[in-house]
VOVEX-381153 format. One record per residue (C-alpha): residue in three letters; residue number from 1; x, y, z. Coordinates in Angstrom, 2 decimals, always signed. Example, Ala and Ser with C-alpha at 12.3 -4.5 7.8 and 13.67 -1.06 7.14 Angstrom:
<site "Ala" 1 <+12.30 -4.50 +7.80>>
<site "Ser" 2 <+13.67 -1.06 +7.14>>
***
This chain:
<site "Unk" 1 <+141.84 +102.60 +116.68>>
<site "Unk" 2 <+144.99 +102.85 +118.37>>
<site "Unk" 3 <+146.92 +106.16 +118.91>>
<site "Unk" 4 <+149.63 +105.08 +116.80>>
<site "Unk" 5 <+147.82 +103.81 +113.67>>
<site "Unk" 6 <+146.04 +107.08 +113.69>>
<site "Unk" 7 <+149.35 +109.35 +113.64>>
<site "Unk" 8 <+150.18 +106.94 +110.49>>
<site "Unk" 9 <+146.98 +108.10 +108.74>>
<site "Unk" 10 <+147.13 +111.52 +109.76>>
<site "Unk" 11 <+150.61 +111.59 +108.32>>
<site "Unk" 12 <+149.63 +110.30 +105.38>>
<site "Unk" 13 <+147.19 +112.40 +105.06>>
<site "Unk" 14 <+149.80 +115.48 +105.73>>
<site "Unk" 15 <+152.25 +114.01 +103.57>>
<site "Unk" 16 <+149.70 +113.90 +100.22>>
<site "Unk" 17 <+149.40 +117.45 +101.12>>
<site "Unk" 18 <+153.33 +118.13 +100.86>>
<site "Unk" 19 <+153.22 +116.03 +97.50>>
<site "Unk" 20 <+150.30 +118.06 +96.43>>
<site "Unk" 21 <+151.80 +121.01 +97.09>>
<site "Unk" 22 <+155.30 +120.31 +95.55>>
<site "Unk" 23 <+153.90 +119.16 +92.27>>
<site "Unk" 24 <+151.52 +122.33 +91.73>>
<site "Unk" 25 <+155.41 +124.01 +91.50>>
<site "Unk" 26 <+156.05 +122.10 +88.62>>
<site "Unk" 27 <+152.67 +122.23 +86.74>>
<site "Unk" 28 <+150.70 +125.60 +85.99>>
<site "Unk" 29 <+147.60 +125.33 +88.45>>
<site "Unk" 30 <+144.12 +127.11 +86.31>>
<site "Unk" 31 <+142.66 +129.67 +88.26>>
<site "Unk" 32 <+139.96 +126.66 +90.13>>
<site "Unk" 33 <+142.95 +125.10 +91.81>>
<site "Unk" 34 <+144.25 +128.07 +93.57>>
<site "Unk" 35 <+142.07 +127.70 +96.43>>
<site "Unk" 36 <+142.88 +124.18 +97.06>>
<site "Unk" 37 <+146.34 +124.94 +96.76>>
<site "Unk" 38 <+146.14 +128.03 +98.95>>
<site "Unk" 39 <+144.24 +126.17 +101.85>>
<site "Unk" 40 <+146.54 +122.22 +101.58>>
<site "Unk" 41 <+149.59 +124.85 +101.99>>
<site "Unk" 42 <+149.85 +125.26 +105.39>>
<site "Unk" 43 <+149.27 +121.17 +105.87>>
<site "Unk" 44 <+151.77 +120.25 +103.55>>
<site "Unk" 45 <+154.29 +122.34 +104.23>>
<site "Unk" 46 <+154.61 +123.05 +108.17>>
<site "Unk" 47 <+153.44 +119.49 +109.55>>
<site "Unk" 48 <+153.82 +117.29 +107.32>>
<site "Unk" 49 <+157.66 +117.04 +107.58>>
<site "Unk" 50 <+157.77 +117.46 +111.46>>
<site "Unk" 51 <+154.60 +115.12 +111.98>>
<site "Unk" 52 <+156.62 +112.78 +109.70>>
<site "Unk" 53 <+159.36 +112.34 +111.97>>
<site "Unk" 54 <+157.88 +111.68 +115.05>>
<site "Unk" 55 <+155.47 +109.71 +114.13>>
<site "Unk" 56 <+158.19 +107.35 +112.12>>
<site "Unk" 57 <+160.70 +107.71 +115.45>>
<site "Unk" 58 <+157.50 +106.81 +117.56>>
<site "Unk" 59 <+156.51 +103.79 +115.70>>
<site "Unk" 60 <+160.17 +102.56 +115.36>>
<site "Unk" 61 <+161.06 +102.53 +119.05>>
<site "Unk" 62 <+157.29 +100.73 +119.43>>
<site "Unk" 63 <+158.60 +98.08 +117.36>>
<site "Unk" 64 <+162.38 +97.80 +118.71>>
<site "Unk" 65 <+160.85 +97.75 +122.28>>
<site "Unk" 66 <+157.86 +94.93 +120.86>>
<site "Unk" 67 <+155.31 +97.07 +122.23>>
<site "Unk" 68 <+153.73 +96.52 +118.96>>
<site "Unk" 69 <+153.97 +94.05 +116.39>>
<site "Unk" 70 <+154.53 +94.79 +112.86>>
<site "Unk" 71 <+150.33 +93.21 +112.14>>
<site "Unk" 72 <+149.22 +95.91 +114.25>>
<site "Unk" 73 <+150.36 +98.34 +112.20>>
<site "Unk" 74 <+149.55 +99.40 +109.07>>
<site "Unk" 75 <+152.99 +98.22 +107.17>>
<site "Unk" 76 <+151.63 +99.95 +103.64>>
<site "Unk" 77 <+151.51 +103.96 +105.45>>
<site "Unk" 78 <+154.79 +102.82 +107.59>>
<site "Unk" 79 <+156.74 +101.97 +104.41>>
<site "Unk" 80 <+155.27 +104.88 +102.25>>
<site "Unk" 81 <+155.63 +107.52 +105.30>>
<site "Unk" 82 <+159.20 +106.60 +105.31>>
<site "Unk" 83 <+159.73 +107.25 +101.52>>
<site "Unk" 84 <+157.87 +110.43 +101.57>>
<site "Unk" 85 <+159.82 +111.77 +104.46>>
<site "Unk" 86 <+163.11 +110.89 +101.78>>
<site "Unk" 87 <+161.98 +113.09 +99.52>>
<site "Unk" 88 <+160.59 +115.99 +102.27>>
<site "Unk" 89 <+164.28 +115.64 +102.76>>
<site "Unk" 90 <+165.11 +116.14 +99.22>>
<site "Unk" 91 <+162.63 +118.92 +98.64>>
<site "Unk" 92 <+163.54 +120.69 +102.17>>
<site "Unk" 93 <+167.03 +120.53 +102.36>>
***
């Protein structure tokens, strides 16, 4: 697996953390869940956003340059990545 697809994932990953997160604000978490919360916290909410981004800038100047083509990459996490990192900036800023 190349480098690149396996930022995508790992962002992905990071990113369901940082939705994860920001919908236990909205919802009152039973006293299970606070461990889960407590320990997806950290993933969520310092690398998701700044994994995000350079991964997205990354795979964008791969595909301006044609250094890879868009079947090499995993078009489903590129397109999702980029909404989520809309609404990190929502949430964030």
């Amino acid at each position: 697996m190349g480098r690149l697809r396996f930022l995508l994932k790992l962002a992905f990953i990071c990113n369901l953390c940082f939705l994860l997160v920001q919908f236990s604000r909205y919802i009152n978490m039973s006293k299970g869940f606070e461990s889960i919360i407590k320990s997806i916290i950290p993933l969520g909410m310092m690398v998701a956003f700044p994994l995000n981004i350079i991964t997205l800038i990354i795979a964008t100047v791969m595909l301006i340059r044609q250094k890879k083509i868009w079947k090499e990459l995993p078009p489903y996490l590129f397109i999702i990545n980029l909404i989520i990192l809309l609404s990190q900036f929502f949430f964030l800023f």
